[in-house]
C-alpha positions in Angstrom: 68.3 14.4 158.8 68.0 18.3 158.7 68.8 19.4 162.1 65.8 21.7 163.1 67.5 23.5 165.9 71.1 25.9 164.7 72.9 28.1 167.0 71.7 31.9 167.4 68.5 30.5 165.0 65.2 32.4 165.5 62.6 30.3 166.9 59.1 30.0 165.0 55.8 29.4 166.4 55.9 26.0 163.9 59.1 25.5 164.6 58.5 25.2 168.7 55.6 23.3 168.3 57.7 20.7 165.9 60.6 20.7 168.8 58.1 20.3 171.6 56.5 17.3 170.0 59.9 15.3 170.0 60.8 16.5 173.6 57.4 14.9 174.7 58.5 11.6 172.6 61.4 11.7 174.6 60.0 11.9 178.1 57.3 10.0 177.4 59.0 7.1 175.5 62.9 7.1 177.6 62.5 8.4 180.7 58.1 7.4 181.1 58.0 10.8 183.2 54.3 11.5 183.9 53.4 15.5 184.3 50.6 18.1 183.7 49.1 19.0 180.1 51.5 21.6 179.0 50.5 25.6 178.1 53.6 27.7 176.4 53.4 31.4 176.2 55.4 33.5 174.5 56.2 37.0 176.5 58.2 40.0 176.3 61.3 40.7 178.2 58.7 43.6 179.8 56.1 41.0 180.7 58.8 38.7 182.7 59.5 41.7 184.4 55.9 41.8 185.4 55.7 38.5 186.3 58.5 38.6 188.4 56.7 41.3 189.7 53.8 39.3 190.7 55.8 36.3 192.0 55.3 34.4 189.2 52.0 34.3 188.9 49.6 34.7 185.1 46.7 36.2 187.6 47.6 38.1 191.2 45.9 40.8 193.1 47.3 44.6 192.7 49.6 45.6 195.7 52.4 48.3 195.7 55.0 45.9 196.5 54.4 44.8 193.3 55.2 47.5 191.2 57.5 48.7 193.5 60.0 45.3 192.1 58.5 46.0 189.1 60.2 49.0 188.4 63.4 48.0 191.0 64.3 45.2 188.3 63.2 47.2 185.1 66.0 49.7 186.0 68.3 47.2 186.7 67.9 44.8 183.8 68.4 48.1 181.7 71.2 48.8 183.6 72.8 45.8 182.7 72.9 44.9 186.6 71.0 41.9 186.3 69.4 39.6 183.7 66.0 37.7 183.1 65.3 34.2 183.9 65.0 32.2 180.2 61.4 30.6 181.4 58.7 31.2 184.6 57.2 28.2 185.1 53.8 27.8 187.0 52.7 24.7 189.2 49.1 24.7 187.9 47.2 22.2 185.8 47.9 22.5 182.5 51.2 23.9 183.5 52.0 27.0 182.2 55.6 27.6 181.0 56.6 31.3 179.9 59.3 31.4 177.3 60.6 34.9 176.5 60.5 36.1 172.8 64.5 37.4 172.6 65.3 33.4 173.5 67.2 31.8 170.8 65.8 28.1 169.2 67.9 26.2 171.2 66.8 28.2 174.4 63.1 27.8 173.8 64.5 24.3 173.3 66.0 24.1 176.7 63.1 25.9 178.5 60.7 23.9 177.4 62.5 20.6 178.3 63.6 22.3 181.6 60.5 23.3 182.4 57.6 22.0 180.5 58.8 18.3 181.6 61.7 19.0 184.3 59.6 21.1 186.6 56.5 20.0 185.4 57.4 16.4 186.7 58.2 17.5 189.7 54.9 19.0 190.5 53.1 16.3 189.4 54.7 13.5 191.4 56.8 15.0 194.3 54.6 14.4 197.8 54.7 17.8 199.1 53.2 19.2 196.2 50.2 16.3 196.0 49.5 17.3 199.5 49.8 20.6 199.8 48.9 22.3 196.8 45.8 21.7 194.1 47.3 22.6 190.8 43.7 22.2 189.1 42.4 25.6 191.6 45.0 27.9 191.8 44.2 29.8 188.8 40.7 30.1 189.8 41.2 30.8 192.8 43.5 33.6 192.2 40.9 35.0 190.0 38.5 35.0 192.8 41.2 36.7 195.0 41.8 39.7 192.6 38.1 40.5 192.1 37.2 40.7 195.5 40.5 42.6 196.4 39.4 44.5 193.6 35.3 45.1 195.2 37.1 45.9 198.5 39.0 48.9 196.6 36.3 50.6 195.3 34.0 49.9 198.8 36.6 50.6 201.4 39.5 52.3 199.9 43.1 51.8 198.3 44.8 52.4 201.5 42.2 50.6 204.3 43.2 47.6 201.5 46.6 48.0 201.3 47.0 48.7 205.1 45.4 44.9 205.7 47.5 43.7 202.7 51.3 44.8 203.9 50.2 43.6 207.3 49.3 40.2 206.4 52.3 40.0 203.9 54.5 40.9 206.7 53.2 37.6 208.2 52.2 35.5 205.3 55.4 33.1 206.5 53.5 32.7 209.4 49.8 31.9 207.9 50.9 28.2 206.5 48.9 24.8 207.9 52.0 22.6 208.3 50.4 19.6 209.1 46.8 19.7 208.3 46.0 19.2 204.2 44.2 22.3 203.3 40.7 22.3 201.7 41.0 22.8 198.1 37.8 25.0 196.9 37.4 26.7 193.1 36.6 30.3 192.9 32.8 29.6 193.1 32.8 27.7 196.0 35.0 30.7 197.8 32.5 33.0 196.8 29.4 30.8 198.0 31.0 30.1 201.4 32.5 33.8 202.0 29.0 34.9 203.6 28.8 31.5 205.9 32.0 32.0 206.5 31.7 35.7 207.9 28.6 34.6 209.7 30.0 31.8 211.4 33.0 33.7 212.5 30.7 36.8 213.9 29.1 33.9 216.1 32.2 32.2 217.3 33.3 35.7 218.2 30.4 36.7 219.9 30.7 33.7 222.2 34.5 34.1 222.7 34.3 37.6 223.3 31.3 39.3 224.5 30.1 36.6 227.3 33.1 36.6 229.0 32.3 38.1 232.5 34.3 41.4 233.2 34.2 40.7 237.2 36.6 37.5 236.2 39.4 37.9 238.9 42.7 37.7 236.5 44.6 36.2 239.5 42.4 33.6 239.4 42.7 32.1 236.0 43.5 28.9 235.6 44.4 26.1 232.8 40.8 25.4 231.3 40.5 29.7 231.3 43.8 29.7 229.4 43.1 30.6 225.3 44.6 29.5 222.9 44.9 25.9 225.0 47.7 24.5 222.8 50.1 27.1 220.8 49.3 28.3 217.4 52.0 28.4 215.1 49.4 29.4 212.3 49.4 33.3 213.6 47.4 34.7 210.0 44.6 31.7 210.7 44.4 32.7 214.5 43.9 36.6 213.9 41.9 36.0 211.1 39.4 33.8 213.0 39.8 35.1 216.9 40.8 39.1 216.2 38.0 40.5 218.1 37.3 43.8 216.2 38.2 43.1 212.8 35.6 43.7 210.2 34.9 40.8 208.1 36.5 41.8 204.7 39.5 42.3 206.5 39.6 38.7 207.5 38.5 37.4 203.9 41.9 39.5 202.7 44.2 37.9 205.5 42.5 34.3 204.2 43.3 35.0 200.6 46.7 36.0 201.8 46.8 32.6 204.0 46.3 30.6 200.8 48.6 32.1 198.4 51.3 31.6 200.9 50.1 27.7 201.2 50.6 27.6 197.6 54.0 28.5 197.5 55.1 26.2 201.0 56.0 23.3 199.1 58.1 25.1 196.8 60.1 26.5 200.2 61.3 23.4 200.8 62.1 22.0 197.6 64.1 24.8 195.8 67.3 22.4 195.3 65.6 19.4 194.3 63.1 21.3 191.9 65.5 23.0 190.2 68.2 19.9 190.4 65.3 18.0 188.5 64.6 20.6 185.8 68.2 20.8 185.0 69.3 16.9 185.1 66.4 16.4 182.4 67.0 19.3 180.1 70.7 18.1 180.3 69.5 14.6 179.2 67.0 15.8 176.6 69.1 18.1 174.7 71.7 15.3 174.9 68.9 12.7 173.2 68.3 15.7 171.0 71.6 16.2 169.5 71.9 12.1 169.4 68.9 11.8 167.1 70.2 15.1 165.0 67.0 17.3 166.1 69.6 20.1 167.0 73.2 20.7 165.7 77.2 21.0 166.9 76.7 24.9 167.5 73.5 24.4 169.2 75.0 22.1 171.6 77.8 24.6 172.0 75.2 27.1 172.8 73.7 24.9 175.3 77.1 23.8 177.0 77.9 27.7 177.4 74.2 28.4 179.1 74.2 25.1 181.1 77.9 25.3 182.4 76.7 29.4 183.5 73.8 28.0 185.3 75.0 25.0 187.3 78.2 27.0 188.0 79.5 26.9 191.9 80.6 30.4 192.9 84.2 30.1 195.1 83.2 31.4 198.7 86.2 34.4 197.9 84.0 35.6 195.0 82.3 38.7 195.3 78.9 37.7 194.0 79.2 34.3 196.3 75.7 33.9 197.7 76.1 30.5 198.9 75.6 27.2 197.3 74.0 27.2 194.2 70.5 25.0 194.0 71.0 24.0 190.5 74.9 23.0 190.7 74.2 20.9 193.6 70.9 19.7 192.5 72.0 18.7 189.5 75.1 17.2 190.7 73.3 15.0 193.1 70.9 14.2 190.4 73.8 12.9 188.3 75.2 11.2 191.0 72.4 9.0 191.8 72.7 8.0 187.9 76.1 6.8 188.5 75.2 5.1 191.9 72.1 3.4 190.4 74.4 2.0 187.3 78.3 1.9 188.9 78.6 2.3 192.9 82.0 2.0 194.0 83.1 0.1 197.3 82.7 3.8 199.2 78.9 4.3 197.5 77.6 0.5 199.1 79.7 1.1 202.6 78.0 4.9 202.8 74.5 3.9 201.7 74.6 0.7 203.4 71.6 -1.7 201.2 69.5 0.7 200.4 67.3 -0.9 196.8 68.7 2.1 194.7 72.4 1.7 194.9 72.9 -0.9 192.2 69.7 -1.5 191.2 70.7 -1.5 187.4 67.9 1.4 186.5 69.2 4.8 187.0 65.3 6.6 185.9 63.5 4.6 188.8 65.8 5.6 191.3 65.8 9.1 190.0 61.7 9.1 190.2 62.5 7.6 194.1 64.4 10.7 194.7 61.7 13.0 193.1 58.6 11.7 194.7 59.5 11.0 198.4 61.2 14.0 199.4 61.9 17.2 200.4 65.3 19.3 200.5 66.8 18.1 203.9 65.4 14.7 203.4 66.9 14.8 200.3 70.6 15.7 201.2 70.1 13.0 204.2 69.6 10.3 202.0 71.4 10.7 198.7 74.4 13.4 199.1 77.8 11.0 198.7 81.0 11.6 200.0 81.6 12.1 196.0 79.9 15.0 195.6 81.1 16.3 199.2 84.8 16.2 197.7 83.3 18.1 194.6 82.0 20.8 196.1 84.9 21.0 198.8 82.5 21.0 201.6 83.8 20.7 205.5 81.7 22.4 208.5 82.9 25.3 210.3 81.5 25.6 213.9 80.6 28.7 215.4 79.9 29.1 219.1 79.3 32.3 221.1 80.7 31.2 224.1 84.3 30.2 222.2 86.4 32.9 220.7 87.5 31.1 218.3 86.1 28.9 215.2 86.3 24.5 215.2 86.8 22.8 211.9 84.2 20.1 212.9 83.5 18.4 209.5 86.3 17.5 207.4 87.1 14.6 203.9 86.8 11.4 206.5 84.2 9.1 207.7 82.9 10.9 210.3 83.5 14.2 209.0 81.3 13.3 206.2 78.5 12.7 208.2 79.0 16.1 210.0 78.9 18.0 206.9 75.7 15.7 205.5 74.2 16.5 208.4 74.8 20.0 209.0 73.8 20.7 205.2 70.8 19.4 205.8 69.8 21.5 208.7 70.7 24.4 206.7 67.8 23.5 204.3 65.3 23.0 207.3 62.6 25.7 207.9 62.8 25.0 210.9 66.3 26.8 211.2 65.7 29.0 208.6 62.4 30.8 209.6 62.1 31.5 213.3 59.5 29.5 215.5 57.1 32.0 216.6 53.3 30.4 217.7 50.5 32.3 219.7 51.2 31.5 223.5 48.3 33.5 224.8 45.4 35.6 225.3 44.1 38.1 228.1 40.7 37.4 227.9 40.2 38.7 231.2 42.1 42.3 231.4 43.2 44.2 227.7 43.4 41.5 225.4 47.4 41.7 224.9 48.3 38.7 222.5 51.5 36.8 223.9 53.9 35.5 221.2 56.5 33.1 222.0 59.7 32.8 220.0 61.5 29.5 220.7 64.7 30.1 219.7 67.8 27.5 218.3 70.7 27.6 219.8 70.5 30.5 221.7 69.7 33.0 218.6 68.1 36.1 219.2 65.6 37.3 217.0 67.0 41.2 215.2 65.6 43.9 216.8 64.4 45.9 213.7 62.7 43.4 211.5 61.0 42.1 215.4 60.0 45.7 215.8 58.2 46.2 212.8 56.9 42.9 212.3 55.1 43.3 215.4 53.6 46.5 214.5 52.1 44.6 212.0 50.7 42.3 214.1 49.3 44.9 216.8 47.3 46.6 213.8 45.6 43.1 212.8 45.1 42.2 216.0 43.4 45.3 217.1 45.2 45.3 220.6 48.8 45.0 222.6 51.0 42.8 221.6 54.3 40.7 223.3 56.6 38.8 222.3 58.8 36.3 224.6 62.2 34.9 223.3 62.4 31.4 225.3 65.7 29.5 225.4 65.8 25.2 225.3 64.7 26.0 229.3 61.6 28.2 228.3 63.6 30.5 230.2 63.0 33.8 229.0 66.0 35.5 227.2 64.4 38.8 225.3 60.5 40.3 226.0 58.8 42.9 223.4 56.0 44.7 223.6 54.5 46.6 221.2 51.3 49.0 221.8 48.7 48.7 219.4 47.7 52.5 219.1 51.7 53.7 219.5 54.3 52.7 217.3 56.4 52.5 220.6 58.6 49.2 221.1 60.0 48.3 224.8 62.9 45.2 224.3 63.6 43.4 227.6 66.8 41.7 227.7 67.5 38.4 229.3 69.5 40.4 232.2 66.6 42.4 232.9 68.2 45.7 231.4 65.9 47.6 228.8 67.2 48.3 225.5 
């Protein structure tokens, strides 16, 4: 057989569509992965830009920020400062795979099993994405997002827009339902239930606001006066339905906001295992490839130099070390269960204990486990071995601010491997990552100041800067004063801001009482 793939060859629309057909054999008939129709498109190296741009999105609303990266990365891919992604692949259904036109054969080869099936699979089946996001809407929905952005443009203004836009952007971290399944509505349905919507709000606001009687004595507030009742972590969903001033198109922009942001909350959490995914199955398809004789020795040379360049583990010394990379230790651990599954060693059954995988004979079933009922810190918890530990030279370095000096707490032994498991993992959890800040409280009674509470981890401030004009933000949606209290494990109260809604001023009130 003619191999159909060569190194440096210049791919064909035929020729793709010859290639793609025996990837989808492959999947379908070796591995059984199950996955979203597939929709490729071919795009400049000026069109990835753009969709970069747009956070990887075919359809998004116009924003500044947009063209602002836009032309930040233009200059330095031209530069030669930085390069372009092969593929942008989007979690919609079909799923939409952009391979760029100055890719070789054997890289539209590689994208399309990396994403088209890796990715794709991963959408399909993984739980966070089946409950979180609706791959059959987004698209739709996006479209209804961009026209009415669009209507409010030309009604209200470019800048009223943009004003409500880098606001709720500022926040969109904070407009996610983390444990209530969002509905999932198309584009016609928005636009149908946009007037209720703004109807229903004006009532609820009406009632929450203007009956409240001004001669309340504040001193005298009690637990059943006290609004919210519970915290509200979901700070977008709470302005959006209680600010008391806001004009209803402003609160239709802070929803569409909202949603995007829920879009993308899955994919927050599952960054190593996505991309661990995509690459273990490219690896294996191009390997099933060059077995059958569908691509040839220099392609596979071409591969082995692109593959080995993405799953490469920066030393800590190096000067572009950003951390661990996703796709080395993805794809590592992806390997690893293979060799678990089919070969455990004494060390794999004493570390995993009895667990159905370790053993079981068939390496793909334990790989779909791994895929489906997870998330990253999940993920490291249950499957990262004391092998790939050792690979990737991993101990735990402990930092405390009341010592002056660092603690090696997590080193190549029994315990010290569950140290290291366990602090990687909480490295990957949002909960440590993003700080936890939820609506405390309201002054229904005097000015209306919204209280914020930051509950910090491990005694970790919030920076003053990024606080300061993230609160801004928050004082212009909310149309009034805003605070914000950093509580310790005690709910004692370590740092106090307050920012004034019609002054950009910002008082910071240390846990000593000092003023900063």
């Amino acid at each position: 057989m003619t191999a159909l793939v060569k190194s440096g060859q210049d791919w064909s629309f035929s020729l793709i569509e010859e290639v793609f057909a025996h990837i989808e054999r492959i999947a379908k008939t070796k591995y059984g992965l199950t996955y979203y129709p597939n929709q490729l498109e071919i795009i400049s190296s000026e069109q990835m830009l753009d969709a970069y741009a747009a956070v990887g999105m075919p359809l998004m609303y116009t924003h500044w920020s947009y063209g602002e990266q836009f032309i930040r990365e233009q200059e330095a891919y031209k530069r030669g400062y930085m390069g372009l992604a092969y593929e942008i692949v989007i979690n919609s259904d079909p799923c939409i795979a952009y391979l760029m036109e100055e890719n070789t054969m054997l890289m539209q080869t590689l994208v399309m099993a990396h994403a088209s099936f890796g990715h794709n699979t991963f959408f399909k089946n993984n739980y966070l994405f089946k409950q979180w996001t609706d791959a059959g809407s987004i698209i739709d929905y996006l479209a209804f997002a961009k026209k009415y952005i669009a209507e409010c443009e030309e009604k209200y203004g470019i800048d009223e827009v943009e004003d409500i836009l880098d606001a709720a952007h500022a926040l969109q971290r904070y407009g996610v339902d983390k444990y209530k399944r969002p509905p999932r509505l198309s584009s016609v349905q928005e636009e149908n239930l946009r007037k209720d919507r703004e109807a229903y709000i004006q009532s609820q606001l009406n009632e929450l606001w203007s009956t409240i009687p001004h001669t309340k004595d504040k001193a005298t507030k009690t637990e059943e006066d006290k609004f919210p009742k519970e915290p509200q972590e979901n700070i977008l969903y709470f302005i959006e339905k209680n600010a008391p001033r806001m004009e209803p198109w402003k609160r239709e922009i802070i929803r569409i906001v909202r949603k995007v942001a829920q879009y993308f909350y899955p994919q927050g959490q599952t960054k190593l295992m996505n991309e661990g995914c995509a690459t273990y199955f490219h690896y294996k398809i191009v390997h099933d490839l060059y077995n059958e004789g569908i691509i040839d020795d220099g392609a596979l040379l071409e591969f082995y130099d692109n593959h080995t360049a993405v799953v490469r583990q920066l030393d800590y010394d190096s000067k572009r070390f950003s951390g661990i990379n996703p796709y080395a230790l993805g794809f590592a651990m992806y390997m690893d269960i293979e060799r678990i599954a089919m070969n455990p060693t004494e060390e794999d059954h004493n570390w995993f204990g009895k667990q159905d995988w370790v053993g079981c004979g068939d390496y793909i079933k334990a790989i779909k486990f791994a895929v489906q009922g997870f998330k990253d810190e999940s993920f490291i918890q249950q499957f990262l071995s004391p092998k790939v530990m050792r690979d990737f030279k991993m101990f735990t370095l402990h930092d405390d601010e009341a010592d002056s000096k660092y603690l090696i707490a997590g080193i190549h032994n029994s315990q010290g491997y569950k140290t290291i498991r366990d602090a990687l993992a909480k490295q990957y959890n949002f909960g440590y990552m993003i700080p936890d800040i939820q609506v405390f409280d309201v002054d229904r009674w005097g000015n209306r100041t919204l209280t914020l509470r930051h509950y910090m981890v491990n005694r970790k401030p919030l920076e003053a800067e990024s606080t300061t004009e993230t609160l801004k933000h928050v004082a212009f949606l909310w149309g009034y004063d805003v605070k914000l209290e950093s509580v310790d494990e005690q709910h004692n109260i370590r740092a106090s801001y307050e920012v004034q809604e019609d002054e950009t001023l910002l008082d910071v009130f240390l846990d000593d009482g000092s003023k900063k």
